[in-house]
N, C-alpha and C positions, 0 to 999 in steps of 0.2 A: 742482828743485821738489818739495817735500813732497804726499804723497799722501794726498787729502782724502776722505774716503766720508761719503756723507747720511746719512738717519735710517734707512735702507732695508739699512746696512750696506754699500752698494754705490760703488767711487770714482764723484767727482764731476767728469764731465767738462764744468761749464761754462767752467770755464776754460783748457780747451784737454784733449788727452791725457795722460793719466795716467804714461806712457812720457817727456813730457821732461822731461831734467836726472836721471832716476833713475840710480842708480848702485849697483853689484851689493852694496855695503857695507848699504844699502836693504833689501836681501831676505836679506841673510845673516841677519840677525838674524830673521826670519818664521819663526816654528815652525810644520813643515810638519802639524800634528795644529789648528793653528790656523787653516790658510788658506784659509777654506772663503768670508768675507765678499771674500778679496782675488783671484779666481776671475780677473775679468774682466781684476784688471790683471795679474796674469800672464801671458795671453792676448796681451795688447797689449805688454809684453814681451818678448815672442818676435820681434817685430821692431825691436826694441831696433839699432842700430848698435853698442853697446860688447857684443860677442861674449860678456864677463863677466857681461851683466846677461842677455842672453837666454839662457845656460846656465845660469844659477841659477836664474832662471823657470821653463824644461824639469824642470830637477832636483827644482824645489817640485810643480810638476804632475804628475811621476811618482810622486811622494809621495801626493798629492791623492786622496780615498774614491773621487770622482767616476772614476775612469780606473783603479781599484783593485777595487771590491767584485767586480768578476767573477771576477778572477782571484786573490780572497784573499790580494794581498800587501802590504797597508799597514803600514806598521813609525810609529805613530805617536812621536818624539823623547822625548816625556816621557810623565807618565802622562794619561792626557785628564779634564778636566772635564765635570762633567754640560750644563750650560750651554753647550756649543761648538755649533754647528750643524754636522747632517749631511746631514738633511732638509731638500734643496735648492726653496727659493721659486719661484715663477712668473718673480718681478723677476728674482732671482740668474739666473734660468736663460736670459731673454728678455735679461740686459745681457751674458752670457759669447756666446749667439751673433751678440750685435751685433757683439761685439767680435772675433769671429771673422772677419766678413765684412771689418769695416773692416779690420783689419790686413792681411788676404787683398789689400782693393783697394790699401791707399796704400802697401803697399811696394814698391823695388825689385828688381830680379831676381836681385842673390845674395841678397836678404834673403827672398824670396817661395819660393827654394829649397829656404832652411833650412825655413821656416813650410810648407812641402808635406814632408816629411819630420820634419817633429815632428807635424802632425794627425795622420799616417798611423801615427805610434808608439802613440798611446794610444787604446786600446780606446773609453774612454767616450764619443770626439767622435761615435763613428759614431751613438752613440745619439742624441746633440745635434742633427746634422743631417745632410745628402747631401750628398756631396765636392761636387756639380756645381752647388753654391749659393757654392763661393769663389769669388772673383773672381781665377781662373786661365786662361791662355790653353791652346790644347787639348793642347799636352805637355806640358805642367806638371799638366792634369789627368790625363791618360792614366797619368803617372809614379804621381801622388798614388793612382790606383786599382790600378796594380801593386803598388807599396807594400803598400797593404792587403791586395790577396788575396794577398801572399807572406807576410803578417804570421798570416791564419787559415790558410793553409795548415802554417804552421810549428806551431799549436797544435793542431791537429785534422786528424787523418789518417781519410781517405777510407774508411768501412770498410760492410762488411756481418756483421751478425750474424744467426746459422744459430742457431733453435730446433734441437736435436735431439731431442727428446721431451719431452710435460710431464708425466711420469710426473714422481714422486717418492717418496725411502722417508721423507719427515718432511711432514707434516703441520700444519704450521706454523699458529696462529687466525687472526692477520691476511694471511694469503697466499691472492690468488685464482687461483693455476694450477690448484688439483683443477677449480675451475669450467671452466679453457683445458683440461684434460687431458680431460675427458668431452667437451668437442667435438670437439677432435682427438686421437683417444686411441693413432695409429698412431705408429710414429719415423720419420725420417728413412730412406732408406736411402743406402749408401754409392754407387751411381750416382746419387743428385740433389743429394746432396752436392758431389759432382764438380763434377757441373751449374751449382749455387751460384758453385761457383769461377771459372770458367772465364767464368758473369758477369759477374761482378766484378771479376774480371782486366782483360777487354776493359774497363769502367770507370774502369782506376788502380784498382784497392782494392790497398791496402798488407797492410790488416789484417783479422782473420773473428775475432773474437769468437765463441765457442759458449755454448749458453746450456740451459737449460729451465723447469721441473722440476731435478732434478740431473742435468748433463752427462756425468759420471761414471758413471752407468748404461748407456750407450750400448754394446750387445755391442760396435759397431767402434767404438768412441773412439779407441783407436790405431791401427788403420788411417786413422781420418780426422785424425790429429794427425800421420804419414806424409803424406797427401796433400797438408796445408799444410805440409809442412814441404819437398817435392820441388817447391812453386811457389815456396819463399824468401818462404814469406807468414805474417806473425805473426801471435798469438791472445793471448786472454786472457780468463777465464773465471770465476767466480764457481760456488761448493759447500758443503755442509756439510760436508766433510770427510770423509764415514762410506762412500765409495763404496768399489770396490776398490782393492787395491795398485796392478795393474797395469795402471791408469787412471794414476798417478803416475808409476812406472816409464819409462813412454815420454816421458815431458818433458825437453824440454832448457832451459837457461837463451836460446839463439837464438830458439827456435820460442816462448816462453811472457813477454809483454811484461808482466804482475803475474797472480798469481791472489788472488782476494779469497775470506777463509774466511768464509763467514756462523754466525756462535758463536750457537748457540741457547741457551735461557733453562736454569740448571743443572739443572730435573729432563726435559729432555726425551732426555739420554742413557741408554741402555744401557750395561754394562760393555766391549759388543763395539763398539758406536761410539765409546767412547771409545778403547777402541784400536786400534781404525785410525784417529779424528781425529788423536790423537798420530803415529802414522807417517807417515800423511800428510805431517802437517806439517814433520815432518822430513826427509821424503823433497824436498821442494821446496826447504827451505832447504840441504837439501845441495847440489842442481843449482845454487843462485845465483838461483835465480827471486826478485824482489820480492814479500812476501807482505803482503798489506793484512787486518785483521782487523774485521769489521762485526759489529753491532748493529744492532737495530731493535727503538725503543722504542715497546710496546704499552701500557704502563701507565704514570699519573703519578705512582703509588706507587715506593718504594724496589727499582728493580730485580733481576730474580733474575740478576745479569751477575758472578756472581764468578769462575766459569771463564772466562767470557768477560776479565777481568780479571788472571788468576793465568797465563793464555797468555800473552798480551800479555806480560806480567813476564818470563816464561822465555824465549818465542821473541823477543821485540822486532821486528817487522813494521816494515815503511818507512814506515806508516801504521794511526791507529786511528780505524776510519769507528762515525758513530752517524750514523741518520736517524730521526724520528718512523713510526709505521706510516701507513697511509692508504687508503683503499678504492678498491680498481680498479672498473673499469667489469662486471666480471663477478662481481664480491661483491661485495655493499653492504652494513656494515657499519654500520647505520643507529645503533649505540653511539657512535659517534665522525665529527663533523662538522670542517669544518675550524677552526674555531675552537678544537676540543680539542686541535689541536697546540699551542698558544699554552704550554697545561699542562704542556708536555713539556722547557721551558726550563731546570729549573733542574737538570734530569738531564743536558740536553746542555751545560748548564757542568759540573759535577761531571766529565762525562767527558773534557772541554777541559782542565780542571785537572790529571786522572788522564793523561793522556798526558805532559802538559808534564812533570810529575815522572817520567816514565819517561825522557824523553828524544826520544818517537814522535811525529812532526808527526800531530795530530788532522784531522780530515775531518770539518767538518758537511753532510750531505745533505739535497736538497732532501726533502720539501716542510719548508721551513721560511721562515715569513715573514719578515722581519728587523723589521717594527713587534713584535713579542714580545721584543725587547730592549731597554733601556733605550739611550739613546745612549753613556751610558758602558759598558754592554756590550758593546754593538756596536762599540764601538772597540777595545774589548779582546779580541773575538772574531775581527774584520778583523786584528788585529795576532801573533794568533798558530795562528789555524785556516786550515786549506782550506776556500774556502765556495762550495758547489755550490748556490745559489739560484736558478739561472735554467736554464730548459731550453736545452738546446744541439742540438734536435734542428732547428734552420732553419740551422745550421754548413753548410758547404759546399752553399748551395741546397736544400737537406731531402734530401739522399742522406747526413747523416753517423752516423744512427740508423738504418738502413733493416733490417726484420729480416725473415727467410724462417721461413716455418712450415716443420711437416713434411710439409703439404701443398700446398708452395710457393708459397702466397698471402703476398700483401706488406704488412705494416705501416710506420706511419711508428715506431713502439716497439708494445712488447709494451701499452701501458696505453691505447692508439691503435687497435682493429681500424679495418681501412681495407675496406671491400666493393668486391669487381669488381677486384682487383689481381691480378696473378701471376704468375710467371715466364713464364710462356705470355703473357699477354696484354703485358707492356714487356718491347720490345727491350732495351731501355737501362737502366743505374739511373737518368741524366739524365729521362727518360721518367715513372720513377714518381717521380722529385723532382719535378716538375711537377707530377705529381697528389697527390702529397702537400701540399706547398705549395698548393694551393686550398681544401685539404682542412683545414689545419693551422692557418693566419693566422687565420681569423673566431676559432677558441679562440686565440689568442695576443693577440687585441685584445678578449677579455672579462674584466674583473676575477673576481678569485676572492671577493675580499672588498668588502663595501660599501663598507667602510675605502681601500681600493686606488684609489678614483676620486678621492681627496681626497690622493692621497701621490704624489709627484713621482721618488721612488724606480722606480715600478710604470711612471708615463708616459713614462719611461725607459730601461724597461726593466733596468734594474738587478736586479729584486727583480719573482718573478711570484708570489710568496706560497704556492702550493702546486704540484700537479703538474697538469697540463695534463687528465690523464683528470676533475678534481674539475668540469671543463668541456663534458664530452663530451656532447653532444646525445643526448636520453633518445629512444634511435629503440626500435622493435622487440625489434631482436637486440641492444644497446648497442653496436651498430659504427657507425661515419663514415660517411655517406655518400657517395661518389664523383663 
């Protein structure tokens, strides 16, 4: 039976399912950059009886934006027309979870197996709907929710990140740590450090990210890059480069999972930063350490990013990150609203492009909305960037951003003050994932943009259009309430 779709774009299932007589010769021919109207009947597909035709379906739908844009890996087959649809309909979206359910209910149990281990594979159904709406019986749900949490466990490891001071020696316009460094202007020291750890151990943390200000300033950075390195617990850290030597020195490729160089704009070096950035950076790429190279674009003018450019070239980094700037909750930078990221588009192609000819998988970071590209952009940016659009700080329950001041109070991220948190006060990081999560959801279900209430992308969750502080309840101090 040939497959019929309305004026809606969507198959027509008045005459029965879409799924008989189809045959996988049917879908071979469906370009997976096209198959955005044909959603539902691959959906229904999936419980296909001919094993060929529900593998090709799975295979289109791991192709598919919808199950893609999180994790920026869609390889569209040819080049995409502006005309395609990506920007998924109310219809498109209400006939894929129909079809979800029905297939759920009218197959049988080795076919309902399969279909409980293909939901469980792609990311975007979880946005779509809650596993405990298929019509599965209670091991086949219980599997379909192992599944899943082995699935975000495998992407996202368990971690705490440790401010160690928010001093810094750069100065950055758009950076509001001087603001975070006059409140808390003490560091860490190396017994609460400890402390930290031993936290988060009891927790499972795998990993302790270190952070500030520059990290690199810390008298004991090696002692405390020793302490995680005597619990078998990894790090990864983000600097300008300009710290001391033997801040680098004590790194190993075991203990150090990427460091990210933040390349400032060409005149804000000295002759003396520039060489220590240079050893730096060679000092890491001798150990084997992954090095990631960032940007952060402040202006919609032609950027001052040439060193930032002529590294990259020399060292070639596993990755080259650009994010627009944007205002924390502790500087408000009342020059730039969110809207003026939109302007910052055609700089983060230029550096999509500039990568590509290097050879360096490109990194766009959030806050970037994806309505600031064209569809045919956007498919060409899905098809060859990393694309960090959506916060990931509700990953593992709200414990997988969870950061420690230097005066051991608890955020859910640095762009997040959270009041009444602390080491002292939760036992558990479980504990302040609770209180973060009550704290965190109301801004996670507020648009950033007008725009955002009217895009399917956003209701979705796919696409949160900026960073989560551009939401942050205007109290007193600019912290969260508890």
């Amino acid at each position: 039976m040939e497959t019929q779709f309305n004026q809606a774009g969507l198959p027509d299932h008045s005459n029965g399912p879409t799924t008989i007589g189809l045959k996988a010769d049917d879908l071979v021919a469906m370009d997976p950059a096209s198959a955005d109207r044909a959603l539902p009947m691959l959906v229904r597909a999936l419980a296909s009886h001919d094993d060929a035709v529900a593998a090709r379906a799975e295979g289109l739908l791991g192709q598919h934006p919808l199950f893609s844009l999180k994790r920026g890996a869609w390889r569209p087959v040819k080049k995409p027309e502006p005309s395609q649809q990506i920007y998924f309909t109310a219809d498109q979206l209400t006939e894929t979870i129909r079809a979800l359910v029905e297939t759920s209910a009218t197959a049988d149990v080795s076919v309902r197996q399969r279909l409980v281990e293909s939901f469980a594979r792609f990311e975007g159904l979880d946005s779509l709907m809650d596993g405990s709406t298929l019509a599965l019986d209670g091991s086949e749900r219980e599997y379909y929710e192992q599944l899943v949490m082995r699935r975000t466990l495998c992407q996202f490891k368990r971690q705490v990140t440790v401010v160690l001071g928010y001093g810094c020696n750069k100065r950055c316009s758009y950076c509001f740590i001087d603001a975070l460094s006059l409140q808390m202007p003490r560091l860490i020291t190396l017994p609460d450090f400890k402390r930290v750890l031993d936290w988060g151990r009891r927790a499972g943390v795998s990993r302790v990210p270190v952070t500030g200000g520059e990290p690199t300033l810390h008298p004991e950075f090696p002692a405390m890059m020793s302490e995680l390195q005597s619990r078998r617990l990894t790090t990864c850290f983000s600097t300008n480069g300009c710290g001391p030597r033997n801040a680098f020195k004590c790194l190993s490729k075991d203990l150090v999972e990427t460091i990210t160089f933040h390349i400032l704009d060409d005149d804000e070096y000295t002759p003396e930063d520039l060489e220590r950035l240079e050893q730096n950076i060679c000092s890491a790429r001798e150990k084997g350490i992954p090095l990631i190279f960032r940007y952060v674009l402040h202006t919609t003018a032609a950027p001052p990013w040439q060193r930032y450019l002529d590294l990259a070239a020399r060292h070639h980094p596993s990755m080259l990150s650009c994010s627009p700037a944007f205002p924390g909750p502790h500087r408000q930078d009342m020059s730039r609203d969110v809207h003026a990221l939109i302007h910052s588009k055609n700089n983060l192609l230029i550096l999509i492009r500039t990568a590509i000819s290097l050879g360096i998988r490109p990194l766009v970071a959030k806050p970037v909305p994806l309505c600031m590209f064209s569809q045919e952009e956007l498919l060409n940016v899905l098809a060859t960037a990393t694309f960090t659009n959506v916060c990931d700080i509700s990953q593992n329950e709200y414990t997988n951003n969870t950061l420690v001041n230097p005066d051991l109070s608890l955020y859910p991220c640095m762009a997040l003050p959270l009041t009444g948190a602390s080491l002292a006060t939760m036992p558990s990081l479980d504990d302040f994932g609770a209180l973060a999560r009550r704290a965190v959801v109301p801004l996670q279900q507020r648009p950033m943009l007008p725009e955002c209430e009217k895009c399917q992308l956003y209701h979705l969750r796919l696409c949160q259009a900026a960073c989560l502080s551009f939401v942050t309840p205007a109290t007193g101090d600019g912290a969260l309430a508890s």
